[in-house]
N, C-alpha and C positions, 0 to 999 in steps of 0.2 A: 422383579421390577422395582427401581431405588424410586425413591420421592420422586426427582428430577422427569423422570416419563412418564411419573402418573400426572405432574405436572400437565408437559407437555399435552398429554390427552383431554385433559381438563381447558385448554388453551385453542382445541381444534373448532368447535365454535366461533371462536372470534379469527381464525386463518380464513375461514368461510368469509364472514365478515369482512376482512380485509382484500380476499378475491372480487368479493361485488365492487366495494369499493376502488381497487385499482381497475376493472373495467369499468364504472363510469367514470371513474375519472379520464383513461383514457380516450374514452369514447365521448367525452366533452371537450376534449384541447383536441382531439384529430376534425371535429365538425366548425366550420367556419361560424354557421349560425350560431351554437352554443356558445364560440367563444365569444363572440357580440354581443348576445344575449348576456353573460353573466359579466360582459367585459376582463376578461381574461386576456391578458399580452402575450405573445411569445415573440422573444428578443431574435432579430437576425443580426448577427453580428455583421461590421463591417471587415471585422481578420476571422479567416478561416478559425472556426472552435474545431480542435480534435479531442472528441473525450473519452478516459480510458476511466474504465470503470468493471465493474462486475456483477453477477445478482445475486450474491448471496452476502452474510455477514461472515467477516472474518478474514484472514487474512488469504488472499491468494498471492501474493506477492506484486501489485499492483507498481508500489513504490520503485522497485529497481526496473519496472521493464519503463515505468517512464523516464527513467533516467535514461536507459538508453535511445530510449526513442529522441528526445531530446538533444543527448549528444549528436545522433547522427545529423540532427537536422541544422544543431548548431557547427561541427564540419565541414557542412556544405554554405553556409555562411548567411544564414536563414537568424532572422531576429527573434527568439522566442519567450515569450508568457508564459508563464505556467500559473494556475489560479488554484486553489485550495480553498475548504472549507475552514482548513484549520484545526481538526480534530479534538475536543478536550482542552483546549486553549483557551485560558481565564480573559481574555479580553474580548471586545466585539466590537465588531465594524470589518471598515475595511484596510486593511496595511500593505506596505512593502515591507519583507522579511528582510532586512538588513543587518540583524545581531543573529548570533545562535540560543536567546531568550525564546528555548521551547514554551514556556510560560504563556509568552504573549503571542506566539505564532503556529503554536504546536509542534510535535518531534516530527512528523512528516515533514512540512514545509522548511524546517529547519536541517533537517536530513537532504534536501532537495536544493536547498541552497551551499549547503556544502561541497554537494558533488558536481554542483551546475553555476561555477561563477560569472561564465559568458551569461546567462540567463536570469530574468527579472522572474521574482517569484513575491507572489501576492494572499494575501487571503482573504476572504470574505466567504460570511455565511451566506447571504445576497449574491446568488449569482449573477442577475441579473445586472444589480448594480456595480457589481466587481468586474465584469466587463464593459462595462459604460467607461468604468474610470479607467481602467488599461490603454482603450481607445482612445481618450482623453489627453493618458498621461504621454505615451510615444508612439513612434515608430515602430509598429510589432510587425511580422507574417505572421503569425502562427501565434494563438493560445491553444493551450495545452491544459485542460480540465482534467482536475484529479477529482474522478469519482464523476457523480452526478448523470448515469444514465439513465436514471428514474426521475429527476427531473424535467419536467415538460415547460417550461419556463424558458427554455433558451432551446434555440438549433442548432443543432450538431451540425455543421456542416461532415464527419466522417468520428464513427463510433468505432470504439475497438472493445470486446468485452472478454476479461480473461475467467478461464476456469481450471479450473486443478483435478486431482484423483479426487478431489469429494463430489463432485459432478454425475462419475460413475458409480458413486457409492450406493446399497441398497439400502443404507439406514433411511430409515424414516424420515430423522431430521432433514437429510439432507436433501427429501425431495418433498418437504411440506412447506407452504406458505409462513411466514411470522404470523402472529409470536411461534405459534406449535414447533413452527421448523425454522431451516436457518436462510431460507431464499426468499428473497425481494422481491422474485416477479417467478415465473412459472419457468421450468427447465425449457421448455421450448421457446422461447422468448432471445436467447442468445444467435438463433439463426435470425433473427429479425435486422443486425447489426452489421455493419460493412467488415469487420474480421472477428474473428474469432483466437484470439489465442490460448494454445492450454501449457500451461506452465509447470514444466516436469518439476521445477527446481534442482534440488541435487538426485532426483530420482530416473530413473533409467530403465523405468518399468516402459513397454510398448505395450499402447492399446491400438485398435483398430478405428478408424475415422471414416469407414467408409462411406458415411450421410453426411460428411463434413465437407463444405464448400469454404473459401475463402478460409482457411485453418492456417496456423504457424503456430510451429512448437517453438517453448522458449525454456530454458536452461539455466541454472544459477554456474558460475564457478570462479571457484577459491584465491582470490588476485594473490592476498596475503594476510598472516594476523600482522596489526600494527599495533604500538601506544598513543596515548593522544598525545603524543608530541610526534606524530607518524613516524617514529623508527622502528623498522620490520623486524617482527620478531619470526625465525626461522621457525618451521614444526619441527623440525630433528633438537631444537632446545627443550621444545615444550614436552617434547616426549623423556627428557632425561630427568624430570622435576613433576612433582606434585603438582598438579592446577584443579582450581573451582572453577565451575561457570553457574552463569543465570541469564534469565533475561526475563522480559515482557512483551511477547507479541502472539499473535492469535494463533499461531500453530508453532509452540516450543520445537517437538520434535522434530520438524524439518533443522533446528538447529542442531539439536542431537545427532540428527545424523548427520552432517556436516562433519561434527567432530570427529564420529565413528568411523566416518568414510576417511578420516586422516590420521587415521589409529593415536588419536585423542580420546581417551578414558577421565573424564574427571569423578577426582574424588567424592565430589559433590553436584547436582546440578538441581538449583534453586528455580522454580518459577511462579512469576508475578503475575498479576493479570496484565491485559494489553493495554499496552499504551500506560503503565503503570506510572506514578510520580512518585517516585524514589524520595523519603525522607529518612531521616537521621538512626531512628526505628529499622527500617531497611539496611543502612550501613553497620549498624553494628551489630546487626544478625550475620550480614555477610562477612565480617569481619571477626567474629566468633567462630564457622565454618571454616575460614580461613588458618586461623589457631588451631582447632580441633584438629584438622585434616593435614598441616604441615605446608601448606599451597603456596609457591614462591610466584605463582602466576593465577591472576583470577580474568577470565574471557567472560565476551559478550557481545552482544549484536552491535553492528552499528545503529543500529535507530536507537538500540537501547545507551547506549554510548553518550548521544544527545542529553539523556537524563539523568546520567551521574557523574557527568564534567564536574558539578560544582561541589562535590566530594574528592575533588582531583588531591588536596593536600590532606588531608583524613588517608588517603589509599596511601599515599606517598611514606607518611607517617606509620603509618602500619609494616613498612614495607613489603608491599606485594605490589607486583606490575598487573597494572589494569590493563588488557589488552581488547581487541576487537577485532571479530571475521571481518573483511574489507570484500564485497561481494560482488560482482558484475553479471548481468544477463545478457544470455544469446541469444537471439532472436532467429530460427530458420529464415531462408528467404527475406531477410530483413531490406535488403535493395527494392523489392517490389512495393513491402510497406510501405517505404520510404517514399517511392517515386508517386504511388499513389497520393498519398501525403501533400507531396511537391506540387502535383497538378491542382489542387483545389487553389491557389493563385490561378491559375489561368482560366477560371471558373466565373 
């Protein structure tokens, strides 16, 4: 047993702790009297909140299935918000994300605005108040909340909560309260939520669902690697030449196998913590690795992408092409979601 689980065990005391605490708390914003009593608000929007979120920490790939959700609804000609916390984002308040300054908006939001230019993308830690101002500011159908299912502060008008293979996992972590473990609210709590999605990613393992109501699987796959000047880079090149990769995001190896599944072997494969902030330190590690190793191609995630644009002429100069996986999700049955979706207008 390493430090880190003797940790963890040392930590299950206060998971205890925090189960009491998440049932009163719940159990004060579901009672009308309580929330008079301690004067407690909860916001009903006037545009339908769709909020996609999760119950654990880490990455279940949140980001991209809201993108797709998003596009379809922006296809059908639907006006949409999307609202963000903003993740590790040196500023505060409330914004429109209008530059790619992760800095001041975070690499989520900034990631989101990349891929969604029909759509307004906002952040605020305040959710409360970041939907006041939305409503404020135009003409929306639809917000579209990243994250935020544990928040009782605001109605959902329609919850989506995704889960991955750590759901079924028997590690401990992955079925204990925080701090000890790695979930927010209690594994049976996601049937609570008007879908359920579970997110293979690029995996292609089948599990059995059969106490699973309202389920849709969703799927990553491989549009193309591009450079940040989006010119495609083929895999039949990158297989002919030496390449490094890295990233920073909560689950590395779902990138790894990305690679592997596209018989991509890199010489090296660096990782950061999530959501890492890439400084000069960092580049010239990876820039050393890159020397060492011969690498005419260094890859990495798009979110990760976000966060060493402004090392764009340092890589240049190095000569090595920066490149990035370019990802899209599938959603099963994604028409039903959809139309589901559609209906809370007419609500």
């Amino acid at each position: 047993m390493n430090f880190f689980q003797y940790l963890r065990i040392l930590l299950l005391p206060l998971s205890l702790i925090y189960w009491i605490v998440l049932l009163i708390r719940n159990y004060i914003y579901s009672s009308h009297f309580f929330r008079k009593l301690f004067n407690l608000q909860v916001l009903k929007s006037q545009i339908p909140v769709v909020c996609i979120g999760n119950i654990r920490v880490g990455g279940t790939g949140k980001t991209q299935i809201l993108i797709t959700i998003a596009h379809s609804l922006i296809e059908r000609n639907q006006k949409v918000a999307i609202l963000s916390r903003g993740y590790k984002r040196k500023s505060k308040g409330f914004f429109e994300v209008t530059s790619f300054d992760y800095e001041k908006f975070g690499d989520e939001p900034v990631l989101l605005k990349m891929n969604l230019n029909s759509a307004k993308v906002f952040v605020s830690e305040n959710r409360v108040y970041g939907i006041q101002e939305i409503f404020r500011i135009g003409n929306f159908d639809f917000i579209l909340m990243d994250d935020g299912l544990q928040n009782l502060t605001v109605q959902k008008d329609y919850s989506i909560v995704l889960i991955d293979k750590n759901y079924f996992s028997k590690n401990p972590i992955e079925r204990l309260l925080l701090p000890a473990g790695n979930l927010r609210e209690g594994r049976k709590k996601i049937f609570s939520y008007d879908k359920i999605i579970y997110n293979q990613k690029f995996s292609h393992e089948i599990k059995k669902f059969n106490d699973f109501k309202n389920l849709h699987l969703a799927k990553y796959v491989l549009k193309n690697f591009q450079s940040l000047d989006e010119k495609i880079v083929e895999i039949e090149e990158l297989k002919k030449h030496n390449v490094g990769a890295f990233c920073g995001i909560a689950q590395p190896n779902s990138f790894k196998e990305l690679l592997s599944k596209n018989s991509i072997f890199p010489q090296f494969f660096k990782v950061f913590s999530d959501h890492h902030s890439y400084q000069i330190q960092d580049l010239k590690l990876l820039l050393k690795f890159v020397e060492k190793f011969g690498c005419k191609y260094l890859i990495t995630t798009e979110k990760d992408i976000v966060r060493v644009t402004k090392f764009k002429n340092e890589f240049e100069r190095a000569e090595v092409f920066l490149i990035y996986a370019k990802i899209t999700a599938e959603i099963s049955n994604e028409e039903n979601l959809i139309q589901d979706i559609l209906c809370l207008k007419k609500k």
